[in-house]
C-alpha positions as CSV (number, residue, x, y, z in Angstrom):
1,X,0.0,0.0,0.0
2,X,1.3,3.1,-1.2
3,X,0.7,7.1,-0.4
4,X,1.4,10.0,-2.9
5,X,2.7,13.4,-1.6
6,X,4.6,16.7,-3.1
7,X,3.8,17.0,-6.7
8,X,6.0,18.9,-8.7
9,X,5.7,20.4,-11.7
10,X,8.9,20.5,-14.3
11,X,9.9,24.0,-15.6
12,X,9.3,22.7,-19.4
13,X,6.1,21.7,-18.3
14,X,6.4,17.8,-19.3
15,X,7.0,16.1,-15.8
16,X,5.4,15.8,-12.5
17,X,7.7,14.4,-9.4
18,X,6.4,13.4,-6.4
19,X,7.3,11.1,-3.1
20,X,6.1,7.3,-2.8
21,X,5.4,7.0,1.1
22,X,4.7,3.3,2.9
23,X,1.1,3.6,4.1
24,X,-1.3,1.1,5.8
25,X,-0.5,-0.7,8.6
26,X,3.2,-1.3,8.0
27,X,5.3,2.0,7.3
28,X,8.7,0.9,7.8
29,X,9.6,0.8,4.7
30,X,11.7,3.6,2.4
31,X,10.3,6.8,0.5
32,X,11.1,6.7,-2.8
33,X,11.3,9.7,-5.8
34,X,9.2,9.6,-8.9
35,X,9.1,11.2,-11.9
36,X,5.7,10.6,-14.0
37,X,5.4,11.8,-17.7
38,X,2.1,13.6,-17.8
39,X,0.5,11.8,-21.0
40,X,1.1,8.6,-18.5
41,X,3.5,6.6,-20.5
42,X,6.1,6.4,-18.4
43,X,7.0,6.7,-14.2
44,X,10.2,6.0,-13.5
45,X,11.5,5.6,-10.1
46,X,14.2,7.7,-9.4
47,X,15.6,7.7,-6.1
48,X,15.2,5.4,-2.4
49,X,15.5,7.2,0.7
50,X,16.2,5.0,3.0
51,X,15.9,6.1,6.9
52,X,15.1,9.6,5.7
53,X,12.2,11.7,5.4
54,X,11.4,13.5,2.3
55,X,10.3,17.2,3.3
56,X,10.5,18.5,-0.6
57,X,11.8,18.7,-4.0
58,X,13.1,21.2,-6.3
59,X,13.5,20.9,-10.0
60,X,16.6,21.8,-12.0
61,X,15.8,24.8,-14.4
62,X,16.6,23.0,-17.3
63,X,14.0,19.8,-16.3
64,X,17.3,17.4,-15.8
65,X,17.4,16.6,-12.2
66,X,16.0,17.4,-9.0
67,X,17.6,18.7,-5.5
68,X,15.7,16.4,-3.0
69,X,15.7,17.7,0.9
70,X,15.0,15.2,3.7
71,X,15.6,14.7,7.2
72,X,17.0,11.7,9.4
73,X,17.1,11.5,12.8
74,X,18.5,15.1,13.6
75,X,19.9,16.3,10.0
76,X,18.3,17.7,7.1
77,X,20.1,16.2,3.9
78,X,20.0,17.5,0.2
79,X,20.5,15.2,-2.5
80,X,21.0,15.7,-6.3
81,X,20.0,13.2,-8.4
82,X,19.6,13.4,-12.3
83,X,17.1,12.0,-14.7
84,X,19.6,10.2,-16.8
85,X,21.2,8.7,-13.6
86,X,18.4,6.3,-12.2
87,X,19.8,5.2,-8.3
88,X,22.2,7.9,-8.4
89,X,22.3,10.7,-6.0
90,X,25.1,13.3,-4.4
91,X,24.5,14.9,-1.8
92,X,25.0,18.2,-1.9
93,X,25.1,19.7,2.1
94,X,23.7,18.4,5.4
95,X,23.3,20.8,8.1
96,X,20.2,22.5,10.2
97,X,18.9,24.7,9.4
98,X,19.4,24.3,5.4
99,X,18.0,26.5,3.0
100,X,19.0,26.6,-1.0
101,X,18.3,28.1,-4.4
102,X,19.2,27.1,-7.9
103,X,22.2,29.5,-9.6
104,X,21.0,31.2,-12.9
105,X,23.1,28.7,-15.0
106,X,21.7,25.9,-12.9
107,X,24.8,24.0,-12.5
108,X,25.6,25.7,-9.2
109,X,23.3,25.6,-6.1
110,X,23.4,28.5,-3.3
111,X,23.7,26.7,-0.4
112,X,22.6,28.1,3.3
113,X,23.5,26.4,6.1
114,X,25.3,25.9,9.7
115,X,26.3,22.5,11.8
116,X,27.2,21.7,15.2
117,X,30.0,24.2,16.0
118,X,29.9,26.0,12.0
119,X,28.8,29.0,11.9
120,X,26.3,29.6,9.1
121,X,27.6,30.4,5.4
122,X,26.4,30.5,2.0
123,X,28.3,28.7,-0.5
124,X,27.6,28.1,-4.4
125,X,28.0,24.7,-4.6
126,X,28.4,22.5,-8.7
127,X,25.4,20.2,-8.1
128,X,27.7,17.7,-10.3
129,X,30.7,18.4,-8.5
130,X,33.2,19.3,-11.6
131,X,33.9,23.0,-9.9
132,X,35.3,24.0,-6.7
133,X,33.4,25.7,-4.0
134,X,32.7,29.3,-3.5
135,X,31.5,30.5,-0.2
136,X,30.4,33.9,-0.1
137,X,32.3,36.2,2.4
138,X,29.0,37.3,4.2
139,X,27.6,35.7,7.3
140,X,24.2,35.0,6.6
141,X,21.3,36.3,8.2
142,X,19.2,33.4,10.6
143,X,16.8,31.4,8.5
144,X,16.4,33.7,5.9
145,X,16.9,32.2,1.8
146,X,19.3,33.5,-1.1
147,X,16.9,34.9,-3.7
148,X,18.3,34.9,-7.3
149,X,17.3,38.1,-8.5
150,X,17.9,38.3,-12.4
151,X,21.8,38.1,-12.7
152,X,22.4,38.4,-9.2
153,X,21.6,36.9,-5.4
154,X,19.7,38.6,-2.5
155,X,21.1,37.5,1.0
156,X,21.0,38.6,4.4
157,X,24.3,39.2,5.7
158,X,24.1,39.4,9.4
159,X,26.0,42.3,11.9
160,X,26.1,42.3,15.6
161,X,23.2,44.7,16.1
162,X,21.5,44.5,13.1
163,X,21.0,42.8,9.6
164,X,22.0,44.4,5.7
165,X,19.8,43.0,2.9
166,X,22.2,42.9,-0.3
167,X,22.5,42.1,-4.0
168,X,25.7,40.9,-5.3
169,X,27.0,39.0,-8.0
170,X,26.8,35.1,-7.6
171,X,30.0,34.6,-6.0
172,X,29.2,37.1,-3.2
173,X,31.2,40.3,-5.1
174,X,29.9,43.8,-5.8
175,X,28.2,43.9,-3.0
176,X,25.3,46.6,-2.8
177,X,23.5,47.5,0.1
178,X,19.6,47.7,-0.3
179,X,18.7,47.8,3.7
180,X,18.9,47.8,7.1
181,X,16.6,46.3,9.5
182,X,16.3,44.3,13.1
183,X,15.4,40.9,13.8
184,X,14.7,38.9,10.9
185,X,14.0,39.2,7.0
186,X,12.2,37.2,4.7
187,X,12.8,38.0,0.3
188,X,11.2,36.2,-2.9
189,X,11.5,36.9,-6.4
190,X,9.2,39.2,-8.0
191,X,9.9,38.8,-11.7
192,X,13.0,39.2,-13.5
193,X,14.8,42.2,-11.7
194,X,12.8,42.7,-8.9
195,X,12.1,41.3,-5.0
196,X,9.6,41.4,-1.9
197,X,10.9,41.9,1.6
198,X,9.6,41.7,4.8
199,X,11.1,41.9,8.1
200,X,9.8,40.4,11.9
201,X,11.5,43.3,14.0
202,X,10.8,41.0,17.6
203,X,12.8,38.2,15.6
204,X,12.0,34.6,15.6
205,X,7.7,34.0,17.4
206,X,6.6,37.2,15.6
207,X,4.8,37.7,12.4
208,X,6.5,39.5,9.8
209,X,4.9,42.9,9.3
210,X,4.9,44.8,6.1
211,X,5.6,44.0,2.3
212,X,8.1,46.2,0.0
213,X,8.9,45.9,-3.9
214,X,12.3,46.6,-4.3
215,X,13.1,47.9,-7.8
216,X,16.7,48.6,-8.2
217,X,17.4,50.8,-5.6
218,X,13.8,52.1,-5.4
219,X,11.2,50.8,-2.4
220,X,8.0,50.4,-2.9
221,X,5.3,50.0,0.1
222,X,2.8,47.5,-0.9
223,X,1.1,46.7,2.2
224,X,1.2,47.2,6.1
225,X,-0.3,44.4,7.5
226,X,1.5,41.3,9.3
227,X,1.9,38.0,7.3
228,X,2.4,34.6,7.8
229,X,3.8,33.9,3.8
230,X,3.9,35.6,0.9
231,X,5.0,35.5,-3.3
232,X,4.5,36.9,-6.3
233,X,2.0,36.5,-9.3
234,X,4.0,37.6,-12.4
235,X,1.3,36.4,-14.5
236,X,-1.0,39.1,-12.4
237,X,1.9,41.3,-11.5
238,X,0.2,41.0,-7.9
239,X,1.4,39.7,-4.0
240,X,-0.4,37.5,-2.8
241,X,0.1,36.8,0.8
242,X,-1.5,35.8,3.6
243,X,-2.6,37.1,7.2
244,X,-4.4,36.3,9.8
245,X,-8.4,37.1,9.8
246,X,-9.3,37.8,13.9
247,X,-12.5,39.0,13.0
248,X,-13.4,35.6,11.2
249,X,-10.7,33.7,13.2
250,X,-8.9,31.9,10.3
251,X,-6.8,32.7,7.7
252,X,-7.2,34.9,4.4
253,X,-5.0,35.2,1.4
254,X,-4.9,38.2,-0.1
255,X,-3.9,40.3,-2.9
256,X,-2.1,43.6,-4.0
């Protein structure tokens, strides 16, 4: 007996992935990867975990592979594995917390993470393991994501008394300074050149309270409210995020 979870579509459109979970009354054994074509013709299994919990799965831009994140006892793993490559994974980091976003060339992965006595880095990592490493010279903010904004990557780099939003090349270099804030920041991609940020001043417990477009160098209030999550319609050119409805006691997505 068998459970589904996690479907994800491929960029090109042609694939859905997904996790195979044990279910029924026996559930010891191994989650597995799946990649379905979606006329049906074909499923191919791609990847066992064994003794590991799949939490998600993030395509390759080009359609090729996937980055697969799962947690054992008290890790969090990520895994590359490629279509062509049935069985075959790398793993790319393990650490907690461990964050990551595909490199505009999609060979590369930006890499956020910290382990036991490490402190926490971002490093652009060759998914295939042909390059060296490249760790970026900024100490990253606490649970906050690199964002690949067109050419470049928005990070937190963290200071003693307070955090620095930046854009910089790939590699960490020609570093410009967007922001300052307290406590802790969340970004995501707004379309081609441009991001969302929003900041939880009282740091980690606290919602995150206010939304700005940044354009460039320009900021752009969008809304004042506190949120829970939030991303971007391109196809609308709206945010979408959501908040919590007292009156109605639940939660409401909205949109701007």
């Amino acid at each position: 007996r068998k459970a589904w979870s996690w479907p994800t579509w491929s960029p090109d459109g042609g694939s859905v992935a997904c996790f195979e979970l044990p279910d029924g009354e026996d559930v010891s054994g191994p989650a597995r990867v799946h990649v379905l074509d979606i006329d049906g013709v074909r499923q191919q299994e791609l990847l066992e975990l064994s003794g590991s919990i799949p939490l998600y799965c993030h395509w390759r831009p080009d359609s090729s592979g996937l980055l697969v994140l799962s947690q054992d006892d008290d890790q969090l793993q990520l895994t590359y594995t490629a279509l062509k490559q049935l069985g075959r994974a790398r793993v790319i980091e393990e650490g907690v917390p461990l964050f990551f976003c595909w490199a505009p060339d999609g060979r590369g992965v930006l890499v956020h993470t910290a382990s036991g006595h490490r402190r926490g880095r971002v490093v652009l990592r060759d998914c295939e393991g042909r390059r060296p490493d490249e760790v970026l010279p900024q100490e990253p903010g606490n649970y906050c994501a690199p964002v690949v904004v067109g050419e470049d990557v928005a990070h937190v780099e963290r200071l003693p008394t307070q955090n620095r939003l930046l854009r910089s090349t790939i590699d960490g270099t020609g570093v410009r300074e967007l922001l300052r804030f307290r406590g802790l920041g969340a970004i995501a991609p707004a379309g081609q050149d441009r991001m969302v940020f929003s900041n939880a001043p009282e740091g980690e417990g606290t919602p995150y309270r206010g939304l700005t477009l940044i354009d460039g160098y320009e900021q752009v209030p969008l809304a004042d409210d506190d949120c829970l999550a939030f991303m971007w319609s391109e196809a609308r050119g709206e945010l979408i995020y959501a908040r919590l409805d007292t009156e109605n006691n639940c939660l409401a997505w909205r949109a701007v």
